[in-house]
C-alpha positions, 0 to 999 in steps of 0.5 A: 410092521415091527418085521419090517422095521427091524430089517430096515434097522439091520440094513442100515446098521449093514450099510454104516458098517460098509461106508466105515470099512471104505474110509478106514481103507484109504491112505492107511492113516488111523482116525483117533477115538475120543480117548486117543491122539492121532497117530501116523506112519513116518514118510516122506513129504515133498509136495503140499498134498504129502504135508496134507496127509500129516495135518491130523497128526499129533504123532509120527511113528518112525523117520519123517523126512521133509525133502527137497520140496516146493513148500515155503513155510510148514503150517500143514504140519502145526499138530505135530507134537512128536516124531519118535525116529529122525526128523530130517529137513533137507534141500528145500529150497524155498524154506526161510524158517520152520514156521508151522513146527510150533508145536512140536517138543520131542523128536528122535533126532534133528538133521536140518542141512542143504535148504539154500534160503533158511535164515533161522530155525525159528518155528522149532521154540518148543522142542524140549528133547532130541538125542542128536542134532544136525545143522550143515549146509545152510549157507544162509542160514544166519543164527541159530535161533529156534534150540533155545529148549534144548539142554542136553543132547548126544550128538551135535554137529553144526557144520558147512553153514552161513552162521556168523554166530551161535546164538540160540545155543544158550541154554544147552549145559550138557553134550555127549559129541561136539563138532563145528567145523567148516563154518567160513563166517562163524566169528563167535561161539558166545551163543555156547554160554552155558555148555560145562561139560561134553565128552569130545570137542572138535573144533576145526577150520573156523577161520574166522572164530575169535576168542570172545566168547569161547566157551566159557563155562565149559570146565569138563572135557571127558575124552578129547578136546581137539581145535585146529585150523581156526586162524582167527584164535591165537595161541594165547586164546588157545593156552586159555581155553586148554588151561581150563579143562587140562586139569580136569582131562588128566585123570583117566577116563572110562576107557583109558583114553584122553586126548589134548590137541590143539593147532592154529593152523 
């Protein structure tokens, strides 16, 4: 009898083994231990069954790319804390905000560009760290709402949009590469309050950009400060904002070069 048991035990411990080995096996996506948080490959999302697949994750290892998709909001994706490579949210067209990435504090980078109906970036209130961030090509894209926990970032391009202002910004002190070009509602970069210090500003084709508001704790500029095309500023405004950090670009930089241009037109 205990011969029996003992071979029914092993048959089961067999069997458990076997339906273990078949779960592990489909999508290639790790199931987390007790002590662990779930962690998933990047990839691509377009449809609700691709969101789906990510629900568990805590973590992306690699680029996430959420393309050209029919969802309207990201609730699939509320677990998501961390991508280590680039997050990129692109032509997607029902997309308003970013509501469902509540949750998540640090990415590789950020590229949110070409989404015909996003209005904020609300959804995003958590994200602590990003290297680099891209915003281009949301048309209805009206304040930038959303980057309030960024303080510092190496790259930041704000490009081809419908904002009518920057706000959202406020808390930013620090950039390596500032650009902002090409917004043909943009009036106002109040929103930029507390940035004191980048190494490159390029500010160009701003029609509509007034003085209010320019920037103004911004004292250190280490390499090139450039604006052209903003009709909206007059030379005045401009004198103001060169007087301000001209002093400080007069001494070398690192690599010998420092750069002072400016142009209304």
């Amino acid at each position: 009898m205990f011969s029996t048991m003992r071979s029914a035990f092993q048959l089961t411990t067999v069997l458990v083994a076997l339906a273990a080995n078949a779960c592990a096996a489909q999508g290639g996506w790790p199931v987390a231990g007790a002590a662990t948080k779930p962690s998933c490959a990047g990839g691509l999302v377009r449809t609700a069954a691709d969101a789906a697949r990510y629900g568990a994750c805590e973590r992306v290892d690699g680029d996430l790319r959420i393309s050209t998709s029919e969802l309207s909001d990201l609730s699939a994706l509320s677990g998501l804390r961390r991508v280590s490579g680039k997050l990129e949210i692109d032509g997607n067209t029902r997309l308003d905000d970013l509501s469902g990435l509540e949750q998540l504090q640090q990415v590789g980078s950020l590229s949110i560009h070409d989404n015909a109906e996003l209005d904020d970036l609300s959804g995003l209130e958590n994200l602590r760290g990003a290297r680099d961030v891209e915003i281009s090509g949301n048309t209805e894209l009206a304040s930038l709402r959303g980057l309030e926990g960024l303080t510092h970032v190496e790259t930041l391009v704000i490009a081809h949009n419908g904002l009518y202002q920057t706000t959202g910004l406020g808390n930013l002190t620090d950039v390596g590469e500032l650009a902002i070009g090409d917004n043909p509602k943009l009036n106002s970069l109040h929103g930029l309050g507390s940035l004191a210090h980048a190494r490159s500003v390029q500010i160009r084709n701003n029609p509509r950009l007034c003085a209010r508001g320019m920037l103004p704790a911004l004292t250190h500029v280490d390499h090139e400060l450039s604006l052209s095309a903003n009709r909206g500023l007059s030379q005045p405004d401009v004198r103001r904002l060169l007087s301000r950090i001209e002093h400080d670009m007069a001494r070398p930089s690192s690599d010998g070069t420092a750069r002072l241009e400016a142009s209304l037109h």
